[in-house]
NUDO-279200 format. One record per residue (C-alpha): residue number from 1; x, y, z. Coordinates in steps of 0.2 Angstrom, whole numbers, plus 2048, in hexadecimal, padded with zeros to 3 digits. Layout:
NUDO-279200
<rec><num>NUM</num><X>X</X><Y>Y</Y><Z>Z</Z></rec>
...
//
This chain:
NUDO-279200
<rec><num>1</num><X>7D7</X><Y>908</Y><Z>809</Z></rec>
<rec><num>2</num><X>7C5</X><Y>90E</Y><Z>805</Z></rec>
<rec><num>3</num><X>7BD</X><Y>904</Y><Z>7F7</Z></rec>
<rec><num>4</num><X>7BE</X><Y>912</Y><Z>7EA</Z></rec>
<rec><num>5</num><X>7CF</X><Y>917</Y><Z>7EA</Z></rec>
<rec><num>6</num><X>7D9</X><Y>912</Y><Z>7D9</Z></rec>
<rec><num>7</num><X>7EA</X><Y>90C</Y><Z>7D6</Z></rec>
<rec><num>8</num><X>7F1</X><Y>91C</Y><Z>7CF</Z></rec>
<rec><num>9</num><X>7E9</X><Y>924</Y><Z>7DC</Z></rec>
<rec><num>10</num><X>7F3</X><Y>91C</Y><Z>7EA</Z></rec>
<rec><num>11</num><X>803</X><Y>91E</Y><Z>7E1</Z></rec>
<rec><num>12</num><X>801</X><Y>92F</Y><Z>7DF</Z></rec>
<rec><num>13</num><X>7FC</X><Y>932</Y><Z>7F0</Z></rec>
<rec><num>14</num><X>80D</X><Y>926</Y><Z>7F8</Z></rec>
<rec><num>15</num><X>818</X><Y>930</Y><Z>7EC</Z></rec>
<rec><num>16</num><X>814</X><Y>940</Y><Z>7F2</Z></rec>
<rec><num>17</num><X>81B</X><Y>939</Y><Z>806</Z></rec>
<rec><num>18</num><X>827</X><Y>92F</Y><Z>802</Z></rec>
<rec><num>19</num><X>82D</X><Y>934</Y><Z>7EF</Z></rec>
<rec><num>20</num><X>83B</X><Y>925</Y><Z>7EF</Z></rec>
<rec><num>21</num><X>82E</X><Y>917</Y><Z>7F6</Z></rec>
<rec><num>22</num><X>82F</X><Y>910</Y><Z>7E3</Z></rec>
<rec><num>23</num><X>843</X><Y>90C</Y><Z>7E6</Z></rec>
<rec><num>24</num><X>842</X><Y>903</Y><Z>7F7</Z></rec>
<rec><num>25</num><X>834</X><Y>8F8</Y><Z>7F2</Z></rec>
<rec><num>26</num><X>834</X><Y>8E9</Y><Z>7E2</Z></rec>
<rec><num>27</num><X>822</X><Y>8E5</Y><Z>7E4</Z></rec>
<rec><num>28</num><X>810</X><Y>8EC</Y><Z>7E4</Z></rec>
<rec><num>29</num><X>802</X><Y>8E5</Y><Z>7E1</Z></rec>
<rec><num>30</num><X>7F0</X><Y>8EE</Y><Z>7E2</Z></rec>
<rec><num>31</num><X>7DF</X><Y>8E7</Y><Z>7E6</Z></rec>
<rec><num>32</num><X>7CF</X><Y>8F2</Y><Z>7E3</Z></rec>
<rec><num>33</num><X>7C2</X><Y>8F4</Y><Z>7EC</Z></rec>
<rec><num>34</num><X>7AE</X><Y>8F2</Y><Z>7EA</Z></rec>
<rec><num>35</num><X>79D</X><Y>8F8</Y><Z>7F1</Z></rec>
<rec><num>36</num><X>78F</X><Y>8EB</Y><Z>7F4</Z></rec>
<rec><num>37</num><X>77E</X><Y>8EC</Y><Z>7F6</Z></rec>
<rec><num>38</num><X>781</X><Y>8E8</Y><Z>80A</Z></rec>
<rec><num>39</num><X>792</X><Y>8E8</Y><Z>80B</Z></rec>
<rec><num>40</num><X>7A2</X><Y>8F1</Y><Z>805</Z></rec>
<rec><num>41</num><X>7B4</X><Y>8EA</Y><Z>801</Z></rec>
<rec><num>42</num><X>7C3</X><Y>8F6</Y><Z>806</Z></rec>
<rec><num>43</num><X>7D2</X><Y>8F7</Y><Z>7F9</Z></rec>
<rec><num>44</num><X>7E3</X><Y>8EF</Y><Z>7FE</Z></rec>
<rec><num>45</num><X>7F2</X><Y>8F1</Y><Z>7F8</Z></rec>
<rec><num>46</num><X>803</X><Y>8E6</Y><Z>7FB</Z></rec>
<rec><num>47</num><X>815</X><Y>8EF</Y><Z>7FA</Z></rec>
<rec><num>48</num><X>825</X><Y>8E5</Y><Z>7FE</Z></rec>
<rec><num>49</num><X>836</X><Y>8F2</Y><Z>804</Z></rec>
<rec><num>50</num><X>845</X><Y>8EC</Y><Z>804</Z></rec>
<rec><num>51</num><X>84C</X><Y>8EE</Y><Z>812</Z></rec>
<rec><num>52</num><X>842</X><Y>8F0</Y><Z>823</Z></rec>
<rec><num>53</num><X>847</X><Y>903</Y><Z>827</Z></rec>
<rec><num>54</num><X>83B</X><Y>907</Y><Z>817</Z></rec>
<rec><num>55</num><X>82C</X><Y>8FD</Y><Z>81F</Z></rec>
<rec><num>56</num><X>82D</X><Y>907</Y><Z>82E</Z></rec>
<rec><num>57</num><X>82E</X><Y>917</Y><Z>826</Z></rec>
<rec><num>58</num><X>820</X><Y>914</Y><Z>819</Z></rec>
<rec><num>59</num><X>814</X><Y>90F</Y><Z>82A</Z></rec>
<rec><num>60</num><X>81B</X><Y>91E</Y><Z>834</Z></rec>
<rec><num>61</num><X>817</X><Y>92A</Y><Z>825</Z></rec>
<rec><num>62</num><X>808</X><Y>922</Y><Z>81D</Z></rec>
<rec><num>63</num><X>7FD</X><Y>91B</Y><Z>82C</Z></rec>
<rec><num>64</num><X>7EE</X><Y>924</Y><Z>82E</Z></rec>
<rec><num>65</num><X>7EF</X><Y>92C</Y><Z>81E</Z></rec>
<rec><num>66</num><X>7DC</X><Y>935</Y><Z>81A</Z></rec>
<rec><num>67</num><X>7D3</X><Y>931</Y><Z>809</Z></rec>
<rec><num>68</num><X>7C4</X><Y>93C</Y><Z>804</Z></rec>
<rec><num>69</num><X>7B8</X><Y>939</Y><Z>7FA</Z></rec>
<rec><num>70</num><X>7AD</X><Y>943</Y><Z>7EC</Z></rec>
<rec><num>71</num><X>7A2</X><Y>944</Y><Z>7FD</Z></rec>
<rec><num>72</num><X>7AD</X><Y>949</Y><Z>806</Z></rec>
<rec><num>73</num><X>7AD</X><Y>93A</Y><Z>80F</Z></rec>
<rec><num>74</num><X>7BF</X><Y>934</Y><Z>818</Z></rec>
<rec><num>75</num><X>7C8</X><Y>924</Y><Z>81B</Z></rec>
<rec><num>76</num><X>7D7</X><Y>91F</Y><Z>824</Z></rec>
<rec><num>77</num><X>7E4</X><Y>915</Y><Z>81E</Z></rec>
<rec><num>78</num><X>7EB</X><Y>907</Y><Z>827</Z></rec>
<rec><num>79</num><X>7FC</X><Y>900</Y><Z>826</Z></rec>
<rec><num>80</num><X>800</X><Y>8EE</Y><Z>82E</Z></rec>
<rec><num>81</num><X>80A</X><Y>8DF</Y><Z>829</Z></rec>
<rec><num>82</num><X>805</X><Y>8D3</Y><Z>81C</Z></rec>
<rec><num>83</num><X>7FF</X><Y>8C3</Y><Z>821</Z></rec>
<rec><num>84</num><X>80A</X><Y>8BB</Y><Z>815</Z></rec>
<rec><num>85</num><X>81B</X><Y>8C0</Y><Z>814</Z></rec>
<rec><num>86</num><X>81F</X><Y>8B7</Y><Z>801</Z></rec>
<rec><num>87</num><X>81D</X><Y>8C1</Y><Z>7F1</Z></rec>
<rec><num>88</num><X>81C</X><Y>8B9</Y><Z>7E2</Z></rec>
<rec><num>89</num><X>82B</X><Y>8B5</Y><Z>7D6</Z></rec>
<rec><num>90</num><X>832</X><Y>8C2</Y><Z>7CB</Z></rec>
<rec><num>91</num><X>839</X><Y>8B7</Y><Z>7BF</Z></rec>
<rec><num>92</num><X>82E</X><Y>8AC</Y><Z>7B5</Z></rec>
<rec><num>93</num><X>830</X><Y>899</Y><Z>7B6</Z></rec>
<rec><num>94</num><X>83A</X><Y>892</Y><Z>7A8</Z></rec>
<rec><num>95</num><X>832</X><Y>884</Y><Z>7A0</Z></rec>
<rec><num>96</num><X>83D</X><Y>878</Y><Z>79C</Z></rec>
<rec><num>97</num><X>832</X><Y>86F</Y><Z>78E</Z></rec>
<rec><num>98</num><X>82F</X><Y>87E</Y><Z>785</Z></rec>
<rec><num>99</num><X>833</X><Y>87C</Y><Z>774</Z></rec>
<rec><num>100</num><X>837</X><Y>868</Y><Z>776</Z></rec>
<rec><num>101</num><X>827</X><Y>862</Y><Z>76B</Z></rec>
<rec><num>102</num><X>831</X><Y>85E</Y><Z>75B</Z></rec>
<rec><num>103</num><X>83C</X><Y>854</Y><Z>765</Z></rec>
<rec><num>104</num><X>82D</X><Y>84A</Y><Z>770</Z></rec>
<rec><num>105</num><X>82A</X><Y>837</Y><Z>76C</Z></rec>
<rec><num>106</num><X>818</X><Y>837</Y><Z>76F</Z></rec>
<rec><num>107</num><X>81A</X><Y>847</Y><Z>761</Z></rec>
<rec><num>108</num><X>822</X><Y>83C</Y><Z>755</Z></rec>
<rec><num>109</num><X>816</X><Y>82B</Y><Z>755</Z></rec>
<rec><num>110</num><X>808</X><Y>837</Y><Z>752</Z></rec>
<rec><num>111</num><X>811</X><Y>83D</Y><Z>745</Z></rec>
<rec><num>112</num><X>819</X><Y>82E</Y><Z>73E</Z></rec>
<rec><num>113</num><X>804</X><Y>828</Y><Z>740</Z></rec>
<rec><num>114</num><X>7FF</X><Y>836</Y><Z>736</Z></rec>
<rec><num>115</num><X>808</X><Y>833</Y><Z>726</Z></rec>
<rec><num>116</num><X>803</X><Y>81E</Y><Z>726</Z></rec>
<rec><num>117</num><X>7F5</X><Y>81A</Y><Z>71A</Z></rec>
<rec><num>118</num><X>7E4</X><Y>818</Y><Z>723</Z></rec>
<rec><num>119</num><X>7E2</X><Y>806</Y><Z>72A</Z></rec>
<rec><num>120</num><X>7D0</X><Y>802</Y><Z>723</Z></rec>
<rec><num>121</num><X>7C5</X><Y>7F8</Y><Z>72F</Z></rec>
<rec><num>122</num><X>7BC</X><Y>7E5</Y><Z>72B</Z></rec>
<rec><num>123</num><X>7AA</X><Y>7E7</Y><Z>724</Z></rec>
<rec><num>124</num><X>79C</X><Y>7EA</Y><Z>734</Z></rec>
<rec><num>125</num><X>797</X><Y>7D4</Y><Z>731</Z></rec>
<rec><num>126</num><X>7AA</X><Y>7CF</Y><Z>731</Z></rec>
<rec><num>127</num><X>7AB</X><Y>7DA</Y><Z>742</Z></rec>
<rec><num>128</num><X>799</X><Y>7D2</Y><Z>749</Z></rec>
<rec><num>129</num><X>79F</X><Y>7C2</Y><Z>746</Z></rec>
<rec><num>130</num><X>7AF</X><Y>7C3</Y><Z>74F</Z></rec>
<rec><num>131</num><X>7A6</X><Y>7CA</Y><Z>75E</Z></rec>
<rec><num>132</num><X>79C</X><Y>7BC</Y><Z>75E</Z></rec>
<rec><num>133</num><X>7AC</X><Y>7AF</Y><Z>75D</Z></rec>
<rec><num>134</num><X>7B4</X><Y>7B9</Y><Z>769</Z></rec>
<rec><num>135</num><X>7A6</X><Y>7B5</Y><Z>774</Z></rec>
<rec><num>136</num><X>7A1</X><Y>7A4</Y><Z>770</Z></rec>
<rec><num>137</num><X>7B5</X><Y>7A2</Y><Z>776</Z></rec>
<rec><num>138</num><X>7B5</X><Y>7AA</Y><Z>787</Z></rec>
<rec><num>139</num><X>7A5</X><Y>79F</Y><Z>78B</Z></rec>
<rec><num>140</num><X>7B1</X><Y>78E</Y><Z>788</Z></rec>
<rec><num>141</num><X>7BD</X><Y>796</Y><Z>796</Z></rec>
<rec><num>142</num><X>7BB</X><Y>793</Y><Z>7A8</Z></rec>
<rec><num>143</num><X>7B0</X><Y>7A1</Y><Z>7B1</Z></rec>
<rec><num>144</num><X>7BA</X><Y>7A6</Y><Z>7C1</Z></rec>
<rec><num>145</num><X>7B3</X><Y>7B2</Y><Z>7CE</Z></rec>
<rec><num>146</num><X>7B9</X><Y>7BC</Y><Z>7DB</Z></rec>
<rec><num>147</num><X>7B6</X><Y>7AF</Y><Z>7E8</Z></rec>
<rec><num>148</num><X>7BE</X><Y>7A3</Y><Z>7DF</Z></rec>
<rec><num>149</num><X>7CE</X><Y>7A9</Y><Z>7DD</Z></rec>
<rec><num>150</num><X>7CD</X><Y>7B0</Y><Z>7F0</Z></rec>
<rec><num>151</num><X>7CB</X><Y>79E</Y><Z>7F4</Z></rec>
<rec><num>152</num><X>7DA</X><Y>797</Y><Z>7E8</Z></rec>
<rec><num>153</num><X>7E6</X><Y>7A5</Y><Z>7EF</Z></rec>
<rec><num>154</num><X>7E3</X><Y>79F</Y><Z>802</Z></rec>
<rec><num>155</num><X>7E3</X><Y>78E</Y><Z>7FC</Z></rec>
<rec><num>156</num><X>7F4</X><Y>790</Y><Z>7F5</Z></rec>
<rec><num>157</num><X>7FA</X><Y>799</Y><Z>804</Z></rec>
<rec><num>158</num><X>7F7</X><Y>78C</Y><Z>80E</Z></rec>
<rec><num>159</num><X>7FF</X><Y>780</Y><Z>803</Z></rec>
<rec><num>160</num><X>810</X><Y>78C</Y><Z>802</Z></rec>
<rec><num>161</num><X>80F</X><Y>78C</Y><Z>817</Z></rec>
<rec><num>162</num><X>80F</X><Y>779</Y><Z>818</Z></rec>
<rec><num>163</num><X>81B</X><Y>775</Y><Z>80B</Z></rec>
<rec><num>164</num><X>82C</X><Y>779</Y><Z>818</Z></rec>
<rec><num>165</num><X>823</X><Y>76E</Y><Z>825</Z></rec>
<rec><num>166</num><X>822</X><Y>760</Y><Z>818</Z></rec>
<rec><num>167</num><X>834</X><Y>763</Y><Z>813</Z></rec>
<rec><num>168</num><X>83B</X><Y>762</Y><Z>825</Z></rec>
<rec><num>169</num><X>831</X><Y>753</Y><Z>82A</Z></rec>
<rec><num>170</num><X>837</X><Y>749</Y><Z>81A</Z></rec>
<rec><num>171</num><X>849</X><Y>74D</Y><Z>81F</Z></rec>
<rec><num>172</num><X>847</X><Y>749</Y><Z>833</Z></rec>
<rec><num>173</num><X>83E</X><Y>739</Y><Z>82B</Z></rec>
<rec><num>174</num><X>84F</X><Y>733</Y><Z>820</Z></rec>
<rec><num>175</num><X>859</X><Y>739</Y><Z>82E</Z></rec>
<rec><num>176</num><X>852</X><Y>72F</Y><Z>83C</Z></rec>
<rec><num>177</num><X>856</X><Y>71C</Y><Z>83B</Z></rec>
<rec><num>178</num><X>848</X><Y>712</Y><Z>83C</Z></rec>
<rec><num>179</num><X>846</X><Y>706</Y><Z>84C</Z></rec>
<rec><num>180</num><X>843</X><Y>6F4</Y><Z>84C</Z></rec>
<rec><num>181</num><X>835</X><Y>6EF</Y><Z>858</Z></rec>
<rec><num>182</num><X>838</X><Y>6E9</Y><Z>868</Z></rec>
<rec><num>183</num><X>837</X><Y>6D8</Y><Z>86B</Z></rec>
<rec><num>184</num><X>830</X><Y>6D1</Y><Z>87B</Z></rec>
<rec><num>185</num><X>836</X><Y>6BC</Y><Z>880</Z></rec>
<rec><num>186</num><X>827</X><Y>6B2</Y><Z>888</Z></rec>
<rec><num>187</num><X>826</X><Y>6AE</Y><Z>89A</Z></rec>
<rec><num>188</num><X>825</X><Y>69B</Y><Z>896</Z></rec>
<rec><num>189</num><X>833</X><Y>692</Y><Z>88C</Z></rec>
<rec><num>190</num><X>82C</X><Y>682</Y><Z>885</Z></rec>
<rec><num>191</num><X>839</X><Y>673</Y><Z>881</Z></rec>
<rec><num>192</num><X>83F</X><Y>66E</Y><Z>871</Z></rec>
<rec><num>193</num><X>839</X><Y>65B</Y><Z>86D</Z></rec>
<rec><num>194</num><X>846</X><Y>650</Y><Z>871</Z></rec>
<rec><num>195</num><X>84D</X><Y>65B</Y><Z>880</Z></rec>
<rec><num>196</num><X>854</X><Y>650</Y><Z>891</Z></rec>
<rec><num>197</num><X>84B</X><Y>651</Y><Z>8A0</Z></rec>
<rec><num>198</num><X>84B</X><Y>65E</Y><Z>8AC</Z></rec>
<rec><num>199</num><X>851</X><Y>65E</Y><Z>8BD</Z></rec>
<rec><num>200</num><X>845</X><Y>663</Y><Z>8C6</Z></rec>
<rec><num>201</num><X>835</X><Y>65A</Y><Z>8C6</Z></rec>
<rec><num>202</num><X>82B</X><Y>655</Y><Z>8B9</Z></rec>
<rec><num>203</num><X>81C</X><Y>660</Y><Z>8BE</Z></rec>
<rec><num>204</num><X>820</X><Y>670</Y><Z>8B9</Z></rec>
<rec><num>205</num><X>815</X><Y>680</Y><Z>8BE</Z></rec>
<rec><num>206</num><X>815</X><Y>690</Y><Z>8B3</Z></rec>
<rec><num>207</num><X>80E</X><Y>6A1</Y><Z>8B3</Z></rec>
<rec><num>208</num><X>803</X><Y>6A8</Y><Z>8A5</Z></rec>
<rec><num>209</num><X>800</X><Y>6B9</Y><Z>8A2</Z></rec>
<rec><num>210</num><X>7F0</X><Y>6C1</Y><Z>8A4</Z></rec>
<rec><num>211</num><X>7E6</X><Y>6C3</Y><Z>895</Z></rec>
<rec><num>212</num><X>7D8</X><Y>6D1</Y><Z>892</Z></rec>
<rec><num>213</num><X>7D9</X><Y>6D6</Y><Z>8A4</Z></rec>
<rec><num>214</num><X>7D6</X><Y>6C5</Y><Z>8AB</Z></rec>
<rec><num>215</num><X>7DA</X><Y>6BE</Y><Z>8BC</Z></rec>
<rec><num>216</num><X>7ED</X><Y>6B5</Y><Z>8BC</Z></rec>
<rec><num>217</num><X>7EB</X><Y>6A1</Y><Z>8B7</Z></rec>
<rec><num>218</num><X>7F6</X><Y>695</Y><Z>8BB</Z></rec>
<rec><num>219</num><X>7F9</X><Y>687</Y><Z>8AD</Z></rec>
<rec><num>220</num><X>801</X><Y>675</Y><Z>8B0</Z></rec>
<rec><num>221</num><X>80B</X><Y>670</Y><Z>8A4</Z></rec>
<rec><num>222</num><X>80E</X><Y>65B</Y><Z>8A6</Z></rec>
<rec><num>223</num><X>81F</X><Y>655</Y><Z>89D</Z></rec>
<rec><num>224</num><X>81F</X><Y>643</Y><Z>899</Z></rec>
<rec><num>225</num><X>831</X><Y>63B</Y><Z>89D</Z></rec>
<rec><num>226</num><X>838</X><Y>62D</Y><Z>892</Z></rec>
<rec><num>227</num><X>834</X><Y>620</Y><Z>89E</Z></rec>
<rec><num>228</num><X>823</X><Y>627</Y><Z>89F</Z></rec>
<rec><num>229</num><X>813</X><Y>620</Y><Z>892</Z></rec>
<rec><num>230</num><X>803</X><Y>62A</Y><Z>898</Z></rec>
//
């Protein structure tokens, strides 16, 4: 639409093709136009019908439509879809809270705050010397930082991943029976005092282990009979 055309005028001028165009549509909306320095904005105007047989009647008639200025100047209408297809709500939103204040807690401490007698403050040297006990307070408590308590929070992960390893081995522990250690006899049995004689002759000849990785020794060992002094 050219950018000097008016509502009224519009209307006037759909009305006098199509008289019952009012009937077969339930919205209109009109922007106007303005004329720049450089640059001039063309009017618009947004019409909903009912029913699709109306749209294509309104473009068949009103397409190409001629507007003429004081000037004698013309302009073409141009009739296309919408690119949005939604019009807006006929029917207000109803608020739901509307009329709800008397009812509203938060309405009711304010009042309930308003009607108490004013709480008067401590004198400005109690105040200052409470901030200064306040202080003198926070100083005795231990000072933490951010690192600190990064490091006490991976410290006590740690310790809640280890403690099911310490539980299960303190259970396989009382579970397991403890073994006695083996006990190995020595190679060379020595006779109690008193013992008789042996068969076999009186020199005997044993083999002695090798100790520290030394070379194999052979000992004597020289049994006195009862017959026998030296």
């Amino acid at each position: 639409l050219p950018f000097y055309l008016k509502e009224e005028d519009l209307k006037a001028a759909i009305s006098s093709k199509i008289p019952s165009w009012e009937s077969k549509s339930d919205f209109f909306y009109f922007v106007p136009g303005s004329k720049g320095v450089k640059k001039e904005s063309d009017a618009r105007a947004y019409i909903n019908f009912k029913a699709p047989e109306a749209v294509w009647e309104f473009s068949e008639v009103f397409e190409g439509h001629i507007f003429v200025d004081n000037k004698g100047r013309e302009s073409r209408v141009c009739v296309e879809y919408a690119p949005y297809q939604k019009v807006p709500r006929s029917k207000p939103r109803i608020n739901v809270k509307e009329n709800t204040i008397e009812s509203d807690p938060d309405y009711k401490r304010f009042l309930e705050n308003l009607n108490q007698e004013p709480v008067m403050l401590p004198s400005a040297d109690v105040q200052y010397e409470q901030k200064i006990q306040q202080k003198k307070e926070a100083e005795k408590l231990p000072v933490s930082t951010p690192l600190l308590d990064a490091i006490r929070l991976k410290y006590a992960g740690k310790q809640q991943r280890r403690a099911p390893k310490r539980v299960s081995r303190k259970i396989r522990a009382k579970e397991v029976p403890k073994q006695s250690p083996k006990v190995f006899p020595s190679r060379i049995k020595r006779r109690s005092k008193g013992s008789p004689t042996s068969s076999r002759n009186s020199n005997d000849v044993g083999e002695v282990p090798p100790i520290n990785g030394q070379s194999k020794q052979k000992s004597i060992a020289i049994e006195a009979g009862p017959g026998d002094k030296n």
